[in-house]
N, C-alpha and C positions, 0 to 999 in steps of 0.2 A: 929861438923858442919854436919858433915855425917849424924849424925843421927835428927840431925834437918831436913834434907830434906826429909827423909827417911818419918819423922812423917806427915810431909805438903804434902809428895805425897799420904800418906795414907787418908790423910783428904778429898784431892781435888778428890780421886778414889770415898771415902764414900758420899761424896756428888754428886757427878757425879751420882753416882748409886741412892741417895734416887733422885734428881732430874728425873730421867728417871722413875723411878716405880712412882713418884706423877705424872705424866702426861702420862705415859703409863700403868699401871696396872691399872685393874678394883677392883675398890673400891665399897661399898657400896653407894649409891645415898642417899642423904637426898633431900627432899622436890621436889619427879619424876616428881608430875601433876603442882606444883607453876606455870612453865611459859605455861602451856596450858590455864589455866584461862584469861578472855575476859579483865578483870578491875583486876587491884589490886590498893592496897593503900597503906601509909605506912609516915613516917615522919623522918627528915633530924634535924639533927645538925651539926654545924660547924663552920670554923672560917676566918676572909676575911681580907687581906691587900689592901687598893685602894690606887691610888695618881691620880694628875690629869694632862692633855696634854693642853699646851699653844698653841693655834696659836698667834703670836705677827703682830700688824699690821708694826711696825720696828722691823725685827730683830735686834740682839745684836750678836755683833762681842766678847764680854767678856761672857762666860758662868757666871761670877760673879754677872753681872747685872742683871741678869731673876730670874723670882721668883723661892722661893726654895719651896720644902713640903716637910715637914716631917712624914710620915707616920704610923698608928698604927696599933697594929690586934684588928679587931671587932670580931661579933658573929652573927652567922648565926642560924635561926630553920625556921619551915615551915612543910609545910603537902607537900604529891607526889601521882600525880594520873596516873596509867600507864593504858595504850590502847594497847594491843597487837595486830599487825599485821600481823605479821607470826614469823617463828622460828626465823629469825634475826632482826624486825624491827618492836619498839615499838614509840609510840607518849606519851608526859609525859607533864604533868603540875604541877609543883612547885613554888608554892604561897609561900611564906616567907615573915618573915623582917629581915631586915639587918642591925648593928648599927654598925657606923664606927666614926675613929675624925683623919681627915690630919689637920694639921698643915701649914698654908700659912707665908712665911718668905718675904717682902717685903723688895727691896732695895732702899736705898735711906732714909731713915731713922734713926735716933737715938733714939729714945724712943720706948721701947717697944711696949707701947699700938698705936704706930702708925705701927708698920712693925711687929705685929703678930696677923694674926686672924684665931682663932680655929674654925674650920669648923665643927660643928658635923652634921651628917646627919642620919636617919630613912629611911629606903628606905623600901615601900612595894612593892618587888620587884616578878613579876609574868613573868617566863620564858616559851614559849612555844618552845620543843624538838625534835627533833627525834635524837632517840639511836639505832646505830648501832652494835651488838654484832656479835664475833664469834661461832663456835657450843660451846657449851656449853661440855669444859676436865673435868671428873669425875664430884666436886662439886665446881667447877670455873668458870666462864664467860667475859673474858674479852670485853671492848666497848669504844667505841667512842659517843661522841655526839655534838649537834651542837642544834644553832637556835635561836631566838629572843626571846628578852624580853621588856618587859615595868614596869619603876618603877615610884612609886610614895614618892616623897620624904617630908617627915612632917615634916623637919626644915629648909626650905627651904629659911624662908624670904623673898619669893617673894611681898608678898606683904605690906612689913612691911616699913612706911615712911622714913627709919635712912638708911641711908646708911654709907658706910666707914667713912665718916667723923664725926661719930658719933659710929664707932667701928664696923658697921653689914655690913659682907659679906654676900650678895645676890644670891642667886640661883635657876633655873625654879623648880617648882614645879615637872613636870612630863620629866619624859627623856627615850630613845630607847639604846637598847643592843643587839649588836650582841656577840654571846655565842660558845666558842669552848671548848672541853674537852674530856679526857678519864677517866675510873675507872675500877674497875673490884666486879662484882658480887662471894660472896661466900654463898653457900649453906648449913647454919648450920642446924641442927638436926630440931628446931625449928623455925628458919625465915629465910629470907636473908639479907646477910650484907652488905654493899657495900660502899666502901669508892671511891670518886672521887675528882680531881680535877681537876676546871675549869677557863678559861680567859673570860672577859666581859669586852667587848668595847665599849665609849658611840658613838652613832651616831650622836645625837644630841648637843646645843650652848646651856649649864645649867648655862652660865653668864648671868645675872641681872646686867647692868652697872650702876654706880653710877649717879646722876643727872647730875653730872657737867659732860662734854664731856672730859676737860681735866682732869679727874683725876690722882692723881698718883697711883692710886690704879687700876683702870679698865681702863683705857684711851687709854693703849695701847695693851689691849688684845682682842683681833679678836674672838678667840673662845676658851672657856675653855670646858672640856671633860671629863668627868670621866672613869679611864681604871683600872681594879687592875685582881686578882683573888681570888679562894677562895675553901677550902676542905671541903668536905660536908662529912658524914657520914650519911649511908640511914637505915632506918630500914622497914622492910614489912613482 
């Protein structure tokens, strides 16, 4: 036992020590002049989990009784265009698409094809930025970022004549995000890497109600919302 500690106190000194020399000793700089440039560019892969926020026009005293979703991970790419503003404070636009599929579990129902409908969605989703960074430790940059987006969503159904009672969950076309996250910039030999991840909140009513007022499908929902998040990996 003794010497079990002995070896964890030796681990936790060696790392103690490489953590202080990677953020305190000067290291060689890969890529010195990357953030003086005015524009860069660069593209994003990644992968996004969303579900979505009921307003109900009656609540429900049984969490049982509200709709369920079940969520899945989609896949994020896209192009990034950065605007440098000084040493801490870039403005970014990242165009992408986004492919995602929640799962809606309707109660009240026995048959499947009435209390499940797979939501799949396409979002071309265009976020504008601003990224807050700290000074930039040897070849690392950690950041913050924030700001609005606008998606366009291409399976949306908006304007398709079937509704739930005919299997098709309906959704607006286009919807607002507000956008929060952190990541951190690393500095390799030849590009920068930058993994982040971020939350996206819809602002907007992406419900389409069914025809009938009373449905058992929309009837009683006020406003549906899409919220999820999602990890990008950046390359430039």
């Amino acid at each position: 036992m003794k010497k079990l500690f002995f070896v964890l106190a030796v681990l936790c000194i060696a790392n103690s020590a490489n953590a202080q020399w990677f953020f305190n000793k000067e290291r060689l700089a890969n890529l010195e002049n990357f953030d003086k440039k005015r524009l860069s560019w660069g593209y994003f892969l990644g992968f996004n989990s969303y579900d979505f926020k009921f307003d109900y026009k009656q609540e429900f005293g049984d969490n049982k009784t509200e709709i369920q979703v079940e969520r899945s991970s989609g896949f994020n790419v896209g192009l990034v265009g950065d605007v440098r503003i000084n040493d801490y404070l870039n403005v970014r636009l990242e165009p992408g698409l986004y492919f995602m599929q929640r799962n809606l579990i309707f109660p009240g129902f026995e048959e499947k094809r009435d209390y499940l409908r797979e939501v799949k969605s396409t979002y071309i989703h265009v976020p504008l930025l601003l990224k807050v960074s700290t000074k930039r430790l040897n070849n690392i940059k950690p950041f913050v970022v924030g700001g609005v987006s606008t998606a366009l969503n291409l399976s949306s159904e908006e304007n398709n004549p079937e509704d739930n009672e005919q299997g098709k969950f309906r959704m607006t076309k286009g919807t607002n995000f507000y956008e929060l996250g952190f990541g951190i910039d690393f500095y390799l030999y030849y590009f920068k890497f930058t993994p982040s991840i971020r939350g996206v909140f819809s602002m907007s009513n992406e419900l389409v109600p069914d025809d009938d007022p009373n449905s058992p499908w929309t009837g009683n929902i006020e406003k549906l919302s899409s919220r999820g998040f999602f990890v990008n990996f950046t390359f430039q």
